[in-house]
C-alpha positions in Angstrom: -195.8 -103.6 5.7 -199.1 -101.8 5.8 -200.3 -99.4 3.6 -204.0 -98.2 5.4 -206.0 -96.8 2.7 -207.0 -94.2 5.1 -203.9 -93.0 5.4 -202.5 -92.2 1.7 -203.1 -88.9 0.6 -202.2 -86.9 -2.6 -200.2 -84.3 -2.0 -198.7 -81.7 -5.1 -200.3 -81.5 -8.4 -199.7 -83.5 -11.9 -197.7 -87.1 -12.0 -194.8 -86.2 -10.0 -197.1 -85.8 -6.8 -196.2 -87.4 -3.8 -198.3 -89.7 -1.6 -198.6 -89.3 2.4 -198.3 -92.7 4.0 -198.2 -94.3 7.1 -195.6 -97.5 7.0 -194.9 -99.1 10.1 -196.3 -96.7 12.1 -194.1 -93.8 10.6 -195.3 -90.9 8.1 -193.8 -91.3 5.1 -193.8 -89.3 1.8 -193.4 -91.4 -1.2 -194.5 -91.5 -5.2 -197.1 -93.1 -7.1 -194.5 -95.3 -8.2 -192.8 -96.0 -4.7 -196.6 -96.9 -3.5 -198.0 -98.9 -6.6 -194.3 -100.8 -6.3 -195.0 -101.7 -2.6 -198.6 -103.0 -3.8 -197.1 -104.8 -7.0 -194.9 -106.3 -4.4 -197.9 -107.7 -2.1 -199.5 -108.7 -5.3 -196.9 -111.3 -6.4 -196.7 -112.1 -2.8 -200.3 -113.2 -2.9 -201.5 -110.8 -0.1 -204.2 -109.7 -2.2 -205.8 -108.1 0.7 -203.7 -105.8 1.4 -202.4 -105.0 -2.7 -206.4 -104.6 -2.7 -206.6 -101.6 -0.5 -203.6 -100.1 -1.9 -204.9 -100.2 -5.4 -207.8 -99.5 -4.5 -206.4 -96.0 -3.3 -204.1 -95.6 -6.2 -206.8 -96.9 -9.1 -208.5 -92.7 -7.8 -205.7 -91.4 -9.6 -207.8 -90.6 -13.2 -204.7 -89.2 -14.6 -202.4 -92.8 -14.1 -205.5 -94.7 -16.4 -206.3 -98.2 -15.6 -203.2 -99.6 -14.5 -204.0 -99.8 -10.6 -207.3 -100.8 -11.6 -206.9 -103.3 -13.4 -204.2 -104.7 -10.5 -207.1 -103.8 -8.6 -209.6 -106.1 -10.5 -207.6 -108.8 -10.0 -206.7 -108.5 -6.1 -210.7 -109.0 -6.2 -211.0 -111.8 -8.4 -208.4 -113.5 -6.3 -210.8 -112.9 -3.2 -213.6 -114.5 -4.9 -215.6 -110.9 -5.3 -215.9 -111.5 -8.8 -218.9 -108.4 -8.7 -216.4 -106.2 -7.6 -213.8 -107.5 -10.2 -216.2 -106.9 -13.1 -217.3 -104.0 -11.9 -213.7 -101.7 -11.6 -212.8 -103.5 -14.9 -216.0 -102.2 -16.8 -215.1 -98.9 -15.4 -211.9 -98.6 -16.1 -211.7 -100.2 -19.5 -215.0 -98.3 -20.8 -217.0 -100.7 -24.2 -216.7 -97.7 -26.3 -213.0 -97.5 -26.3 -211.7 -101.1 -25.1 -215.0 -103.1 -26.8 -215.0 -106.6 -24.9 -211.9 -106.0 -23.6 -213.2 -106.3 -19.8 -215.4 -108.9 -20.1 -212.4 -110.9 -21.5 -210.2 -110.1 -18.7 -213.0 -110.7 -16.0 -212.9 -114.3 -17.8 -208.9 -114.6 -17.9 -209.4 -113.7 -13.8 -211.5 -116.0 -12.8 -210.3 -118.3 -14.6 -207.3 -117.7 -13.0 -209.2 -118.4 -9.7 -210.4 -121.6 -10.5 -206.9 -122.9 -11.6 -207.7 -123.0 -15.7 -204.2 -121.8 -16.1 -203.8 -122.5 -19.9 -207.3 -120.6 -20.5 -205.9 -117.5 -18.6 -202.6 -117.4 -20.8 -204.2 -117.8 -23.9 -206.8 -114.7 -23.0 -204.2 -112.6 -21.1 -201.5 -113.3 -24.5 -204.0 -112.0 -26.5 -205.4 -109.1 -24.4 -201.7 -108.1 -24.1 -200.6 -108.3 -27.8 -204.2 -106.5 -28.9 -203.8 -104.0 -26.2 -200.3 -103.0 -25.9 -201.1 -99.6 -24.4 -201.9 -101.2 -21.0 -199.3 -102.1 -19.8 -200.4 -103.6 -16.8 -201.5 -106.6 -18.8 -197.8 -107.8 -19.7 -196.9 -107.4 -16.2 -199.6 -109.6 -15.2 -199.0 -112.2 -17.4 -195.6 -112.5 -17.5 -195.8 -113.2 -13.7 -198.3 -115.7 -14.5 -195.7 -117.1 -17.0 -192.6 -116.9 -14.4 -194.4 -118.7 -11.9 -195.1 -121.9 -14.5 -191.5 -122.0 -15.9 -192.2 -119.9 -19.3 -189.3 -117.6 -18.0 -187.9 -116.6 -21.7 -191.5 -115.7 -22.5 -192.2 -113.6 -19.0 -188.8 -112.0 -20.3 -190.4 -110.8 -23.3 -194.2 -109.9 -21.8 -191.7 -107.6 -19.0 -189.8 -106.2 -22.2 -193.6 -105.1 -23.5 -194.7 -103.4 -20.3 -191.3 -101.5 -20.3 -191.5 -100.4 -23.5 -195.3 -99.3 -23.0 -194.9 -97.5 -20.0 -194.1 -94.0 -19.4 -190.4 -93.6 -19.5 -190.8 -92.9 -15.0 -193.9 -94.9 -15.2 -194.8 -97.4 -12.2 -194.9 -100.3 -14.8 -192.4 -99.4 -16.3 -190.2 -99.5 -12.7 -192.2 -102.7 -11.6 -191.1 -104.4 -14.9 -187.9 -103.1 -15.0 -187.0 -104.4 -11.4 -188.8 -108.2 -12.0 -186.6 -108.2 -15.1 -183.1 -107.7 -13.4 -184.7 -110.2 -10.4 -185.7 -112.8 -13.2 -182.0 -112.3 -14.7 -179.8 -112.2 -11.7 -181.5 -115.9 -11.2 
């Protein structure tokens, strides 16, 4: 599946707008949510080049705040463009309102990089229990924790980004749909 960033467009006005993309060679109309799934999707697959471009596209979207961006962050961390990882996070999480939140998530990514798994649980815990209001962070980490066993406490990190997402929010659906995966298991 291929999501060219060239070729998502915003189409209609506030959050219910629709995106125009081109999957598979066909023109598709399809949400913020639909698309940011589809990326969420490449994400956990580890295709972060392609989850890049998509978030990428969908991190322009000022009214979402940093949720794609901070997806975004990571795709880049991932690739070893730790610049560019710092850079979207220190935009999107600004000093003044988030204090050292990005420089701590910058660290929890490339330490996630380097394989210092038990460093990047303890900062992404904390960044997710200080900062409940992004709920991108619980997703992240409890895919972090799925992936080493910890599946009661992924469970709980999916509850948080659930409950701290818009009631239609893409989080909230992304969250939502890993939980009733991780149960059905």
């Amino acid at each position: 599946m291929d999501l060219p960033p060239a070729d998502l467009q915003k189409e209609g006005k506030g959050p219910s707008q629709d995106l125009l993309v081109t999957r598979n060679g066909r023109r598709e109309r399809l949400s913020y949510q639909i698309v940011f799934g589809l990326a969420h999707r490449m994400w956990q697959r580890s295709n972060y080049a392609a989850a890049e471009k998509v978030f990428g596209e969908l991190s322009a979207f000022s009214d979402r705040g940093p949720r794609a961006a901070i997806f975004l962050a990571h795709c880049h961390s991932m690739r070893g463009d730790y610049a560019a990882c710092s850079m979207v996070l220190h935009n999107a999480l600004p000093r003044d309102v988030y204090s050292d939140t990005a420089a701590r998530l910058h660290d929890a990514f490339v330490f996630w990089k380097v394989g210092l798994y038990l460093d990047v649980k303890q900062l992404l815990k904390s960044l997710a229990l200080e900062h409940v209001e992004l709920p991108s962070l619980s997703l992240i980490l409890a895919e972090l924790l799925l992936n080493s066993g910890a599946k009661r406490q992924s469970a709980h990190f999916l509850r948080q980004a659930i409950r701290h997402d818009l009631p239609t929010g893409a989080i909230r659906l992304a969250a939502d749909a890993a939980l009733k995966k991780m149960e059905d298991n």
